[in-house]
Biotite code that builds the C-alpha atoms (Angstrom):
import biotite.structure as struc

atoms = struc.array([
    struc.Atom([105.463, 91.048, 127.239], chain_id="A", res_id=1, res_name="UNK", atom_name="CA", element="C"),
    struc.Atom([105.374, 94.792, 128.663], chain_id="A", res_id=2, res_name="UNK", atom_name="CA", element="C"),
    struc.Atom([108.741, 94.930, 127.709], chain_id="A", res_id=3, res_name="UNK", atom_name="CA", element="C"),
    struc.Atom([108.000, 94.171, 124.409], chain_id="A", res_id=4, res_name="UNK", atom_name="CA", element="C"),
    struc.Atom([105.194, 96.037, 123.767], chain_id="A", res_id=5, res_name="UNK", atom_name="CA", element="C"),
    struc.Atom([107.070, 99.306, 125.288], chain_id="A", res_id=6, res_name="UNK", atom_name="CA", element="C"),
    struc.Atom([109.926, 98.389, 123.072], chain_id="A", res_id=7, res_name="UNK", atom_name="CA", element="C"),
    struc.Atom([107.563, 98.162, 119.908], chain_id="A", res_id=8, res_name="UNK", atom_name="CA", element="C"),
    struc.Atom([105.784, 101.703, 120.819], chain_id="A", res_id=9, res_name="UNK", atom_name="CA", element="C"),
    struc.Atom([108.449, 103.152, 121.484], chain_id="A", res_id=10, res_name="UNK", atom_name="CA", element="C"),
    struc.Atom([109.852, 102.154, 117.782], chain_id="A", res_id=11, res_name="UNK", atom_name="CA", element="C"),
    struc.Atom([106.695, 102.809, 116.200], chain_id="A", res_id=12, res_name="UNK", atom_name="CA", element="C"),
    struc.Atom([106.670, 106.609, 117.393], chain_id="A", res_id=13, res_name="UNK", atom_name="CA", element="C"),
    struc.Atom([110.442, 107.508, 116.427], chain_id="A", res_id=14, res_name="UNK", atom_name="CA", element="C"),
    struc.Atom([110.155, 105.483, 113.052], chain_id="A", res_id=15, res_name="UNK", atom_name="CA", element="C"),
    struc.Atom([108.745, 108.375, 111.374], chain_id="A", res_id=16, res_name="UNK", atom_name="CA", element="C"),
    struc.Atom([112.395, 110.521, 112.173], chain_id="A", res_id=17, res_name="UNK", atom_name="CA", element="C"),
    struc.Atom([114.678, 107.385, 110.392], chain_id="A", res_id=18, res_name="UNK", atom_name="CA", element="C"),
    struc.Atom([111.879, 107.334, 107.473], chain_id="A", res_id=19, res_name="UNK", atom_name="CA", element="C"),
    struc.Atom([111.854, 103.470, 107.804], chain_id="A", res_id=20, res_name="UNK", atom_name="CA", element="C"),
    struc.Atom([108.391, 101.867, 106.324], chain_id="A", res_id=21, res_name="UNK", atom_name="CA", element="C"),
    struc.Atom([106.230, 100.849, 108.977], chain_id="A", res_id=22, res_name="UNK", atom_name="CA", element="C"),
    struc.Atom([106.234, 97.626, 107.093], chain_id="A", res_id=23, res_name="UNK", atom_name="CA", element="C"),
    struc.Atom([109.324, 96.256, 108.334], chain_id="A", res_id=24, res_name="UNK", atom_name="CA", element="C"),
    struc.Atom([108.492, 97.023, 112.518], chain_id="A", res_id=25, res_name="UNK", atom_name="CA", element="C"),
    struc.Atom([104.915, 95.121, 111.669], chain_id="A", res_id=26, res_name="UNK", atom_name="CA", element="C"),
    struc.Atom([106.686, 92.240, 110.396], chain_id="A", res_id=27, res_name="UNK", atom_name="CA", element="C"),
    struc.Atom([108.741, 92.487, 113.005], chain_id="A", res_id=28, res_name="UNK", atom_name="CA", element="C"),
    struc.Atom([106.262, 92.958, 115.731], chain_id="A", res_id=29, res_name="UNK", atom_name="CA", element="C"),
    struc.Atom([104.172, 89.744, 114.221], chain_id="A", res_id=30, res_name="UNK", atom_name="CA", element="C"),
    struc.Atom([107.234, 87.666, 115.233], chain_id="A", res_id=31, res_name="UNK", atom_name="CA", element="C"),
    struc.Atom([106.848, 88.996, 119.416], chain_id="A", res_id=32, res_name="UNK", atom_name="CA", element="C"),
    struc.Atom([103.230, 90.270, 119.743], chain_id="A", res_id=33, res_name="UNK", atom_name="CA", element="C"),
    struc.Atom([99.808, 88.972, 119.274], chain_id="A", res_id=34, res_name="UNK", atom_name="CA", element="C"),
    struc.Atom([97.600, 90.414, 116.551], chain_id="A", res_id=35, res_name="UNK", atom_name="CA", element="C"),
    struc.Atom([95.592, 92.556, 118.692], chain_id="A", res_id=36, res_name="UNK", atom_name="CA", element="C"),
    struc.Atom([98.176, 94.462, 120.870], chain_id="A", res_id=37, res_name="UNK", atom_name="CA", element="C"),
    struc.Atom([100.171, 94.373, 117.800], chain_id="A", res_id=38, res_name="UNK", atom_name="CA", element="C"),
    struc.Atom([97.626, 96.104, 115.954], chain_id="A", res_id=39, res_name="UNK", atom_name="CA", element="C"),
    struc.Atom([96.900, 98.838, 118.529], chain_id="A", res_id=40, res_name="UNK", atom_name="CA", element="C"),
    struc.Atom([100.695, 99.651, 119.153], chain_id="A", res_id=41, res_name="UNK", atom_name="CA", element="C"),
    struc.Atom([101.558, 100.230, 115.622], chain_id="A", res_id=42, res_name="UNK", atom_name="CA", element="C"),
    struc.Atom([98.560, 102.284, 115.001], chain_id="A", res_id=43, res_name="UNK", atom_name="CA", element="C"),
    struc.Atom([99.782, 104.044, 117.902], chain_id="A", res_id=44, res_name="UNK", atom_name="CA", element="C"),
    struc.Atom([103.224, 104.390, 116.795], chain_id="A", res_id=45, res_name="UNK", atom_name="CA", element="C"),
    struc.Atom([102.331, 105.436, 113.540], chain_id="A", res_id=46, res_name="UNK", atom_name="CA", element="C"),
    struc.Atom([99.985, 108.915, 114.887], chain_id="A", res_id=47, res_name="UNK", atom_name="CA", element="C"),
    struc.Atom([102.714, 109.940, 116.787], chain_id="A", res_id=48, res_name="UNK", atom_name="CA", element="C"),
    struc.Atom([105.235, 109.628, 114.151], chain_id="A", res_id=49, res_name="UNK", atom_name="CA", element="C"),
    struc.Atom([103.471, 110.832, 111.578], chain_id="A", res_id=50, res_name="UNK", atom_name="CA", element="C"),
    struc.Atom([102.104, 113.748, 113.288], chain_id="A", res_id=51, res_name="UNK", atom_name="CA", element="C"),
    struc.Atom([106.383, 114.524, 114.297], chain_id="A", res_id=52, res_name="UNK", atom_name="CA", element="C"),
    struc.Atom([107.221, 113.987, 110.305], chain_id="A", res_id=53, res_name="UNK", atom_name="CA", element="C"),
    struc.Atom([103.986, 116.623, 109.918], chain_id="A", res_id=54, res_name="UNK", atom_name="CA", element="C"),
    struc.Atom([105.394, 119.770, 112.612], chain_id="A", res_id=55, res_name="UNK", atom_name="CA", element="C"),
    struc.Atom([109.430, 118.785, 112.181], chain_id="A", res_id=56, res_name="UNK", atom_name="CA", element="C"),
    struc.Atom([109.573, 117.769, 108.711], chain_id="A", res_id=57, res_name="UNK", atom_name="CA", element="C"),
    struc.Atom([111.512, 121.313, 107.967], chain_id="A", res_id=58, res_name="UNK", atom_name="CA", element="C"),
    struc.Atom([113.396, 121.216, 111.003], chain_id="A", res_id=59, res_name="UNK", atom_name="CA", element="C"),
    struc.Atom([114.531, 117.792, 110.430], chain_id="A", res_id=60, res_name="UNK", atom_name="CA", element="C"),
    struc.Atom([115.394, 119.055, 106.807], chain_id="A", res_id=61, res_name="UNK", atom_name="CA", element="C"),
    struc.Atom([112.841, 116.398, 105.178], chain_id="A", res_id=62, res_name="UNK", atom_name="CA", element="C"),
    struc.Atom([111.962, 119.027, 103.365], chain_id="A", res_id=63, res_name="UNK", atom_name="CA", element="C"),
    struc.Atom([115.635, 118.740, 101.254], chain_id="A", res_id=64, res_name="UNK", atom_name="CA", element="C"),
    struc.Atom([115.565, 114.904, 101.318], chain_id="A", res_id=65, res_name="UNK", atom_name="CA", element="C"),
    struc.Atom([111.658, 114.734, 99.973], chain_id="A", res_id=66, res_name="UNK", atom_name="CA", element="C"),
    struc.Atom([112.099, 117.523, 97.585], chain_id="A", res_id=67, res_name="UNK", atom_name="CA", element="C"),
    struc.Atom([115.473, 116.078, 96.446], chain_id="A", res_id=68, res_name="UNK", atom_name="CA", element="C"),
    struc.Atom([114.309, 111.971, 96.263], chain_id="A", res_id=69, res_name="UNK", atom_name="CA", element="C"),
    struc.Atom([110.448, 112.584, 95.476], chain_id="A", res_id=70, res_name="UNK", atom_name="CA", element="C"),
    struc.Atom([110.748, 115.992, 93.638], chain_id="A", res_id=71, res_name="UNK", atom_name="CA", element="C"),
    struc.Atom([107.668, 114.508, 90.656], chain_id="A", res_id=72, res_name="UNK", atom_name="CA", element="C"),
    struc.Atom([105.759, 113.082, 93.402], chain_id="A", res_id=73, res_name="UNK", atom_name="CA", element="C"),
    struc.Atom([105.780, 115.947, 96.199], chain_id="A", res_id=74, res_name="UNK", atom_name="CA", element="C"),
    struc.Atom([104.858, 118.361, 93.101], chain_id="A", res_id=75, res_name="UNK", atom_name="CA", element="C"),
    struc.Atom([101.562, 115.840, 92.499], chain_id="A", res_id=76, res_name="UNK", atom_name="CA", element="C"),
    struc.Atom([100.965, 115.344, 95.588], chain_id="A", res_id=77, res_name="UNK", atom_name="CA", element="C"),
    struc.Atom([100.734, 119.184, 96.332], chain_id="A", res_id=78, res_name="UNK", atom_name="CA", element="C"),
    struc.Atom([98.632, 119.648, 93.350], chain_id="A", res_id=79, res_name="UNK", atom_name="CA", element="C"),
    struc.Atom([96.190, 116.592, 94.090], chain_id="A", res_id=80, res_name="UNK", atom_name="CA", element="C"),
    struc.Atom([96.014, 117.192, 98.215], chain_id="A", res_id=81, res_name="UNK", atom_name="CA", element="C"),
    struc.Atom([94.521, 121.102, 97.086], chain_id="A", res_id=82, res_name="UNK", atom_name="CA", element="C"),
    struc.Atom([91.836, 119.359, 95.291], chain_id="A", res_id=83, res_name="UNK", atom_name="CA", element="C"),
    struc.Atom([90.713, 115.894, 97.896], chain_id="A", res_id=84, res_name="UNK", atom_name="CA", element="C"),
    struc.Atom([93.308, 116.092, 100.750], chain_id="A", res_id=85, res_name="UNK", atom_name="CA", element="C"),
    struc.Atom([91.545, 113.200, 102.631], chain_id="A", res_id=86, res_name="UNK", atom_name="CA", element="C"),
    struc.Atom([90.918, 111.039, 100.103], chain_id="A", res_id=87, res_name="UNK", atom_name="CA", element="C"),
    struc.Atom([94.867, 111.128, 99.147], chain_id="A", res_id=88, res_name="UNK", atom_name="CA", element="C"),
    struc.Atom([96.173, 111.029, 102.241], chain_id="A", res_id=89, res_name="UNK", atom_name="CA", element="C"),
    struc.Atom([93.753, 107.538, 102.869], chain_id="A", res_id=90, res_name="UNK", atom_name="CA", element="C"),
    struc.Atom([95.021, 106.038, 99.570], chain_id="A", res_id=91, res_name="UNK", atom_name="CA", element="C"),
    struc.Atom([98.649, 107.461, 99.752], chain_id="A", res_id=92, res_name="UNK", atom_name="CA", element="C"),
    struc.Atom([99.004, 106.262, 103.047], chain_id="A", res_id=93, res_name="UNK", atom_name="CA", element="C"),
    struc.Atom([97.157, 102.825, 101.836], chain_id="A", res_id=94, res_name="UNK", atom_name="CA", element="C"),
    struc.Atom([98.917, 101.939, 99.152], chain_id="A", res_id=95, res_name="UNK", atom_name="CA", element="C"),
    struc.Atom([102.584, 100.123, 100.180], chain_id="A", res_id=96, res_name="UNK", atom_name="CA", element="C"),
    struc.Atom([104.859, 101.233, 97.747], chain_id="A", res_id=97, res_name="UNK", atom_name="CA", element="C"),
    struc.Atom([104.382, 104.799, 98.575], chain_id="A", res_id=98, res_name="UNK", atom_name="CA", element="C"),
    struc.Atom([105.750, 106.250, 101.648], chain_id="A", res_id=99, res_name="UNK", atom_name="CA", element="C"),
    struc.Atom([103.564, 107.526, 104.478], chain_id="A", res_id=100, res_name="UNK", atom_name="CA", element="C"),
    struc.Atom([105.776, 110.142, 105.481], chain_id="A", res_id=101, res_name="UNK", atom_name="CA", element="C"),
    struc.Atom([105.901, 111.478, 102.462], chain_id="A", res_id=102, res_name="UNK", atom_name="CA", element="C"),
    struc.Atom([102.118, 112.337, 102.777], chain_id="A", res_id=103, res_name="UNK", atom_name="CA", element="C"),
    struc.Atom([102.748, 113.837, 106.185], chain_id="A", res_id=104, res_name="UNK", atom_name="CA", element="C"),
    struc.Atom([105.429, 116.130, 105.314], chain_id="A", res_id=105, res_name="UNK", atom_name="CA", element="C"),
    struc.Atom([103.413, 117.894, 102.264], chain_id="A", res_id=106, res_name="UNK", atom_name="CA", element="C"),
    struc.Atom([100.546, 118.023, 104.288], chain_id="A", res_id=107, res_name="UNK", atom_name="CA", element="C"),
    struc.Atom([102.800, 119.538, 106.861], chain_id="A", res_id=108, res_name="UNK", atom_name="CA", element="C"),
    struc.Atom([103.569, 122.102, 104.376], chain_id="A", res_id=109, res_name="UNK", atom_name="CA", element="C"),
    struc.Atom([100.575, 122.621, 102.676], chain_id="A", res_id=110, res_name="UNK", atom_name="CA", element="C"),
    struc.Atom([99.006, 123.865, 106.488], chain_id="A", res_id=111, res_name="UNK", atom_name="CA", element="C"),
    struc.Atom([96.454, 120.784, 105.610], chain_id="A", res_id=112, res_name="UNK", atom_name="CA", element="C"),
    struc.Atom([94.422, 120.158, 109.174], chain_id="A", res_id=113, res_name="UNK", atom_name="CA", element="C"),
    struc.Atom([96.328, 117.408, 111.343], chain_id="A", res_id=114, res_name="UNK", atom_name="CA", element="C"),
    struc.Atom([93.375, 115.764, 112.378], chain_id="A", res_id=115, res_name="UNK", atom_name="CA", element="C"),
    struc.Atom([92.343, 115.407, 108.925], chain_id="A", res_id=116, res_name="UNK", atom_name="CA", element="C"),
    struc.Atom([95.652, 114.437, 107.949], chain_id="A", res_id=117, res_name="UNK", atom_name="CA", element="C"),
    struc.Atom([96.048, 111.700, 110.911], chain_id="A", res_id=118, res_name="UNK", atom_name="CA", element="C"),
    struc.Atom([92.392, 110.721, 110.028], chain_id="A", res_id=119, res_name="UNK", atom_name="CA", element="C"),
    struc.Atom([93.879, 109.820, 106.529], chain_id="A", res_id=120, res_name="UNK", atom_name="CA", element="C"),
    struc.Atom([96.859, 108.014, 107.718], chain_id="A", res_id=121, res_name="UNK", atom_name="CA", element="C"),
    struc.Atom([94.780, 106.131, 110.465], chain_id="A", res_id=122, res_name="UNK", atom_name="CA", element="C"),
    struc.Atom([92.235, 104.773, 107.995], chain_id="A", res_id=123, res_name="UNK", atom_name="CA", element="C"),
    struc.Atom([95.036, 104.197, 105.186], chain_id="A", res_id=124, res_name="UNK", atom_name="CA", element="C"),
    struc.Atom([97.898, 102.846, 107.488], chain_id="A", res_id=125, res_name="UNK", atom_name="CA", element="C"),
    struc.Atom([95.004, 101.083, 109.896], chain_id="A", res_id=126, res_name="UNK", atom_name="CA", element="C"),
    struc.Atom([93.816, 99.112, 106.705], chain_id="A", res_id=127, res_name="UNK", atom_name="CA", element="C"),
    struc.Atom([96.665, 97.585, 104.966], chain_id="A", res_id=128, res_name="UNK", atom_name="CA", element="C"),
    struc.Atom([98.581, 96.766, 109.179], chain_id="A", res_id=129, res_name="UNK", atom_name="CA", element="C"),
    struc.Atom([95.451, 95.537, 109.446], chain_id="A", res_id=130, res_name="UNK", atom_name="CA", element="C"),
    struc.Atom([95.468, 93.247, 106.264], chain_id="A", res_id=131, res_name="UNK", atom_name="CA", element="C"),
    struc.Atom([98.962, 92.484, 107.415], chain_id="A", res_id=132, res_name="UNK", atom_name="CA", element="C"),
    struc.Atom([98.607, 91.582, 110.846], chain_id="A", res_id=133, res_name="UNK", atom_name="CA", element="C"),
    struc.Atom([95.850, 89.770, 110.828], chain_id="A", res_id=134, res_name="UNK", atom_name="CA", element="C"),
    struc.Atom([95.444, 87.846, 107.400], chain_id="A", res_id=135, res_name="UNK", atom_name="CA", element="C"),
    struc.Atom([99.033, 87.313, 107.942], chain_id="A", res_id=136, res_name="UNK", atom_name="CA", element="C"),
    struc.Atom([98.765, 85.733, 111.384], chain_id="A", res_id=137, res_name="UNK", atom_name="CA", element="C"),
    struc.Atom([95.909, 83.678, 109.455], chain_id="A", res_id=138, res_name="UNK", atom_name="CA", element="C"),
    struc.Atom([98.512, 82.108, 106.903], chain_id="A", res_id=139, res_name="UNK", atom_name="CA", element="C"),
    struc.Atom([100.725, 81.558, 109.482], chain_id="A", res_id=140, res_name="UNK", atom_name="CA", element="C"),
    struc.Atom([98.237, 79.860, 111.346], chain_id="A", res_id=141, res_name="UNK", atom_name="CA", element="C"),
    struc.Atom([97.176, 77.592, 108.290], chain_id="A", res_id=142, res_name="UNK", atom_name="CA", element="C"),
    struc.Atom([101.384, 77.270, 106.964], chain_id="A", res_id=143, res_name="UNK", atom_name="CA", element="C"),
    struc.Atom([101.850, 75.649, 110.706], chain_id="A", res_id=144, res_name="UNK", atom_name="CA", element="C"),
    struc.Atom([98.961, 73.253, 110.515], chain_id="A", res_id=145, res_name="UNK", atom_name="CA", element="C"),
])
């Protein structure tokens, strides 16, 4: 189970550098891990990569990939996170279509506060892993019986 759990962190905190959704590792995870230590790991993994994707976004050259793949959204984002940067970065980070790293590197950018920013992604990400994990472990539950 250590093993695991190790395994899962440690895939949770370099997920931000591939740009894979943390969808895909929770789905994954839900397979291994019980809700709870599930739960806590991937919130986990998912400060530390997002606060890497905030201070090496440039280095990394995000930058080029988000400008090039996201170029309407990073220009509303920017414009939108000078107005309400936490309440974006909650719903941004929320919603599942939109990537969370997205959010990270414009706030990056912008110089937006990285506590406020992680405070964003925690309540965003921590809701809908949440809603994952654990209603999802309740239909599995019921799908068994």
């Amino acid at each position: 189970m250590w093993g695991v759990a190790g395994a899962y962190l440690l895939l949770g905190c370099i997920r931000g550098f591939t740009l894979v959704p943390a969808t895909y590792l929770v789905l994954a995870g839900m397979l291994v891990l019980p809700p709870v230590p599930l739960y806590a790991l991937t919130i986990a993994g998912i400060v530390a990569s997002s606060a890497a994707v905030y201070y090496f976004a440039e280095a990394m050259r995000f930058d080029e990939f988000f400008e090039r793949r996201y170029a309407r959204r990073v220009s509303q984002l920017r414009g939108l996170l000078r107005r309400h940067e936490l309440p974006i970065v909650i719903l941004w980070s929320f919603f599942p279509l939109a990537p969370t790293d997205l959010v990270c590197y414009v706030c990056g950018a912008l110089k937006v506060d990285l506590k406020k920013c992680l405070l964003g992604v925690v309540i965003g990400e921590g809701a809908i892993c949440a809603i994952y994990i654990f209603m999802g472990t309740q239909l599995a539950s019921v799908w068994r019986h």
